[in-house]
C-alpha positions in Angstrom: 27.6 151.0 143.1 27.8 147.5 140.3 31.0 146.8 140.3 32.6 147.5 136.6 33.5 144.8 134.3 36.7 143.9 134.2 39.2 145.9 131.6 41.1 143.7 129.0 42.3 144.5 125.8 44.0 142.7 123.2 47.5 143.1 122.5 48.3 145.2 125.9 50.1 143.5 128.8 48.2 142.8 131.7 49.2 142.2 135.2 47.0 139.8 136.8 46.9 138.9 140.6 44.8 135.5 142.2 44.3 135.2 145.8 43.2 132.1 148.0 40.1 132.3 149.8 40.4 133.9 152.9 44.5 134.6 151.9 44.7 130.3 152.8 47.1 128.3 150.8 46.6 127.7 147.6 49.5 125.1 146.9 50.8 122.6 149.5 53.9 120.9 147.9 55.8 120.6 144.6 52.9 118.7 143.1 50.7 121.6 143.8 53.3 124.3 142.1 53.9 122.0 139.1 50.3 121.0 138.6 49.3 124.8 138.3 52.3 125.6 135.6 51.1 123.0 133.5 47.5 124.3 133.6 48.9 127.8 132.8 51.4 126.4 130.0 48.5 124.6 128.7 45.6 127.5 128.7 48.0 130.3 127.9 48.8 127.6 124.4 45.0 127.6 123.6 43.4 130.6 124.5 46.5 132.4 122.8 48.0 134.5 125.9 51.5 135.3 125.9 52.6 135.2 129.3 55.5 137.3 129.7 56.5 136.4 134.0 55.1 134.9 136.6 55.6 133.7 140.5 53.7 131.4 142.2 53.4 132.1 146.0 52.0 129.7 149.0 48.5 131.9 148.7 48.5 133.7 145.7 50.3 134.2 142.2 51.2 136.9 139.7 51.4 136.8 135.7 52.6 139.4 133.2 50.6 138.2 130.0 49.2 139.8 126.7 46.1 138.4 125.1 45.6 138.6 121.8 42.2 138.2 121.7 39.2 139.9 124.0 37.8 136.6 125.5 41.8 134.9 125.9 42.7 135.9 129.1 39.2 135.6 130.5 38.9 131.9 129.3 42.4 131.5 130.1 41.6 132.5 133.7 38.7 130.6 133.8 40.0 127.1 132.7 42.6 127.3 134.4 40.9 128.3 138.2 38.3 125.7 137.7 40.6 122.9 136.8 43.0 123.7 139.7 40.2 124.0 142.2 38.9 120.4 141.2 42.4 119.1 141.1 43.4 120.3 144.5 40.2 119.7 146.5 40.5 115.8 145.3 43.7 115.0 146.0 43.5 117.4 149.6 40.1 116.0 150.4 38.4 118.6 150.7 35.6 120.9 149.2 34.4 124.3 148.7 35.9 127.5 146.6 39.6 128.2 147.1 39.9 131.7 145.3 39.2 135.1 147.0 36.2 135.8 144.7 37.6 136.3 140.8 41.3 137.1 139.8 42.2 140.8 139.6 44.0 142.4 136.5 45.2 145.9 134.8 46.3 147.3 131.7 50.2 148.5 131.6 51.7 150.5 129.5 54.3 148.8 128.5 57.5 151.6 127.7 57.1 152.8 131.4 55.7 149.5 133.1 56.5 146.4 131.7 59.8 145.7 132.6 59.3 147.2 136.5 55.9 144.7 137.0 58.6 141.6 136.0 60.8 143.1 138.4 57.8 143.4 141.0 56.9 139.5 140.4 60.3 138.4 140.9 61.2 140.5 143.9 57.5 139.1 145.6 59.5 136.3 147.6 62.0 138.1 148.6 59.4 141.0 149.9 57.8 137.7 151.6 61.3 137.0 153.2 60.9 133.2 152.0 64.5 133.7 150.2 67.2 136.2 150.6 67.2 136.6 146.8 64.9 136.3 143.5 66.8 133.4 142.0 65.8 131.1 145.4 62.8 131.1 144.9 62.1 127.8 142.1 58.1 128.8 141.4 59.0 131.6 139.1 60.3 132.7 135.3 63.5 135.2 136.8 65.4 131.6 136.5 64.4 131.9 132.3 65.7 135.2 132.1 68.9 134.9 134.1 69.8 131.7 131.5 69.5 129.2 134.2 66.4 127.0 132.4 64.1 127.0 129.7 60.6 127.6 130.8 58.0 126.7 128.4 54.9 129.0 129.7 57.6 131.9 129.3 57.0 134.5 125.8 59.6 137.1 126.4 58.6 140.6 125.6 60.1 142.5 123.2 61.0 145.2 125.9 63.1 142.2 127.3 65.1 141.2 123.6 65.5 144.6 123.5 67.7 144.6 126.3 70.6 143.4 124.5 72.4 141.9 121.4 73.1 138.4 122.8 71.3 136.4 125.6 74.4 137.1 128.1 73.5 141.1 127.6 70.2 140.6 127.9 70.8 138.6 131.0 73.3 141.1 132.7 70.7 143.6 132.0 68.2 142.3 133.6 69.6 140.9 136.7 71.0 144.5 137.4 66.9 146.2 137.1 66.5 142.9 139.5 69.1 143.7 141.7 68.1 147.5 141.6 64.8 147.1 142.6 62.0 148.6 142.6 60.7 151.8 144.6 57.9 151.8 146.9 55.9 154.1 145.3 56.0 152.4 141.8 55.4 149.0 143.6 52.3 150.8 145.5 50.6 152.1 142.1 51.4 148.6 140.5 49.4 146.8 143.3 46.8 149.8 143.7 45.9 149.6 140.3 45.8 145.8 140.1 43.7 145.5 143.3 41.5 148.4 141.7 41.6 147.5 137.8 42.3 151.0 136.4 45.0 151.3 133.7 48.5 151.7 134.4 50.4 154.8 132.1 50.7 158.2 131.3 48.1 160.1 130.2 48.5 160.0 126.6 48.8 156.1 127.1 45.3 156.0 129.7 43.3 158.6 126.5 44.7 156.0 123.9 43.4 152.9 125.7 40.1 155.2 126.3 39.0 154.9 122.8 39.5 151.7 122.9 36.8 150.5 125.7 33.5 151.5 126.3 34.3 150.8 130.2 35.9 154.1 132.1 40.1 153.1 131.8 40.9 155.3 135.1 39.4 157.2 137.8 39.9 160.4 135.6 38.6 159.4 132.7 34.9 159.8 130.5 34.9 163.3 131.5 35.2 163.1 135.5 36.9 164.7 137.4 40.2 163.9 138.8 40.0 163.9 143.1 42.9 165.3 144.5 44.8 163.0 146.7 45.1 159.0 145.7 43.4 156.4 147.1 46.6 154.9 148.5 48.4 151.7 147.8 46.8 148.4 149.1 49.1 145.9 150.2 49.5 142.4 147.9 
């Protein structure tokens, strides 16, 4: 069966996964971590993506961005992969591809979504056991939103202003959803669906986006019909 093309849409939020090849490292010290937020900060600036949270691990990375445009994330993607691959094979002499084949990405809807996928970025380390908790781990935005720097790649959602009046509220409020957690069957369909590149929503959310796209939005959708158990969540 062709493989479909991948689903973006303007203005919707988008959760975005890259692998390295063969799940090999992708970044080897601090130079490697920095040099890959300054090609995000600078792509996400030009091709006009919001990107709403992010966390860089030792073999793959996660972003919570909205496009505004069709083609943004795509070239964003794009620039950004190609210029880090040429960086890091020169100065770790080597050669050859260092992705696992091309990024992988889903629609959210954002009311029901958003603010659990930022949670699911953040916790990623600690599911990794690399730290004990989010705010360890240095390679990600939960240090923005808990006050303790100013990261320039970071466009905070409105779901985020929205929850609270002054930055201490929003703060509190967020490190409690942090400290929470998130449930393993939410954190399974936010990987399945990222892994698979159907929508993320409701049903009234997936028929909206539907009209939207020529390209089938979820397994259910264009008219076939639904199986009756899930494929199951795939591990990040």
């Amino acid at each position: 069966m062709a493989r479909l093309p991948r689903l973006t849409l303007p203005g919707y939020p988008h959760h975005i996964i890259q692998r390295g090849n063969n799940r090999q490292r992708i970044f080897l010290d601090r130079e490697d971590f920095e040099r890959m937020l300054a090609l995000l900060e600078e792509q996400a600036r030009q091709c006009a993506v919001a990107v709403h949270a992010y966390v860089l691990m030792d073999n793959h990375f996660h972003l919570l961005a909205t496009p505004q445009t069709a083609e943004g994330l795509p070239r964003m993607m794009q620039a950004v992969g190609r210029s880090y691959v040429r960086y890091f094979n020169a100065r770790h002499g080597r050669t050859g591809t260092l992705w696992e084949g091309r990024y992988r990405s889903t629609v959210i809807e954002s009311e029901r979504y958003l603010l659990a996928c930022m949670v699911y970025i953040d916790l990623n380390p600690v599911r990794a056991g690399l730290v004990a908790q989010a705010v360890e781990w240095p390679w990600s935005s939960h240090a923005h939103f808990m006050g303790l720097r100013q990261d320039r790649l970071i466009t905070p959602h409105a779901l985020f202003w929205a929850l609270g009046n002054t930055p201490f509220a929003r703060e509190a409020a967020y490190a409690e959803l942090v400290q929470a957690g998130i449930h393993a069957p939410q954190q399974g369909r936010i990987t399945d669906a990222t892994l698979k590149g159907w929508a993320l929503g409701e049903a009234g959310f997936l028929g909206e986006l539907q009209k939207k796209s020529p390209r089938r939005v979820s397994k259910g959708q264009a008219g076939r019909p639904a199986k009756a158990k899930g494929d199951g969540a795939e591990k990040p």
